[in-house]
N, C-alpha and C positions, 0 to 999 in steps of 0.2 A: 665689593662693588656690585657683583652679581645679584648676591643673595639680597642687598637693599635695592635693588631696581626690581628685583622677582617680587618685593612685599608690596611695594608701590604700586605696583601694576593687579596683584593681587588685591588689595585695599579697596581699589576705585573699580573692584569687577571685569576688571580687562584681561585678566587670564583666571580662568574654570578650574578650582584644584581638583573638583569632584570627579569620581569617574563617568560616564555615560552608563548605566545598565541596559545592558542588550533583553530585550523582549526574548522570556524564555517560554515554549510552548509545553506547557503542562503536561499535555496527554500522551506526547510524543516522548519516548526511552532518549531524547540525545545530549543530556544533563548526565554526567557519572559523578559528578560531585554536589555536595550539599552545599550551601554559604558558608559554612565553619572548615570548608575542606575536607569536610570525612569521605572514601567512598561510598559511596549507596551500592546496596545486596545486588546481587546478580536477579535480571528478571527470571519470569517466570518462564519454562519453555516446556512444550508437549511433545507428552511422550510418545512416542511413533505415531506422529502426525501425518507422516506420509502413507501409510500403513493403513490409515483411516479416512485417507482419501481414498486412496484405491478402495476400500470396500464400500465408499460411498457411490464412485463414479461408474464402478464396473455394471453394477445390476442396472442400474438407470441406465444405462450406455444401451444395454443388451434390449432392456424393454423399449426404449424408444424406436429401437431398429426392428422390434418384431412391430410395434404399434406402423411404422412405415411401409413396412411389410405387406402387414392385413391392408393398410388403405391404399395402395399401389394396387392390389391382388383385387380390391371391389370397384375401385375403381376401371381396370379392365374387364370387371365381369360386366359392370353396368355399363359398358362400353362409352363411359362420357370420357376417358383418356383412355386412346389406343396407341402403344409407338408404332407408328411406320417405319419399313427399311425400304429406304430413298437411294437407290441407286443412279449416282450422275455421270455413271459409264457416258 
């Protein structure tokens, strides 16, 4: 009874046997299977990447604080910024 009321309905388009496919984003690793079910390879990952941060960040860290430095240091010589010590005893 089932199965001929499931055809019937199926026939006249009133139930979808099809699946939906979900919109997969290409560029993005969140896919670990292919259509056929195989797994896909492990990505790629870098090697002491953090490692290479730090030697990217440390000298630029260092030069921007000396570059702050000098223009703090001319900027008081040329006396266009001076700190005051404002005492509100």
């Amino acid at each position: 009874m089932s199965q001929t009321l499931f055809r019937i309905l199926r026939s006249n388009k009133l139930i979808q046997t099809q699946a939906v496919k979900p919109i997969i984003n290409k560029t993005a690793r969140s896919v670990f299977q292919t259509s056929t079910g195989a797994l896909l390879s492990k990505p790629k990952t870098e090697s002491l990447g953090l490692l290479k941060c730090f030697v990217i960040i440390t000298p630029f860290m260092y030069l921007g604080g000396m570059a702050s430095m000098t223009g703090a240091s001319l900027l008081e010589d040329y006396d266009i910024f001076v700190p005051e010590d404002d005492d509100d005893d």
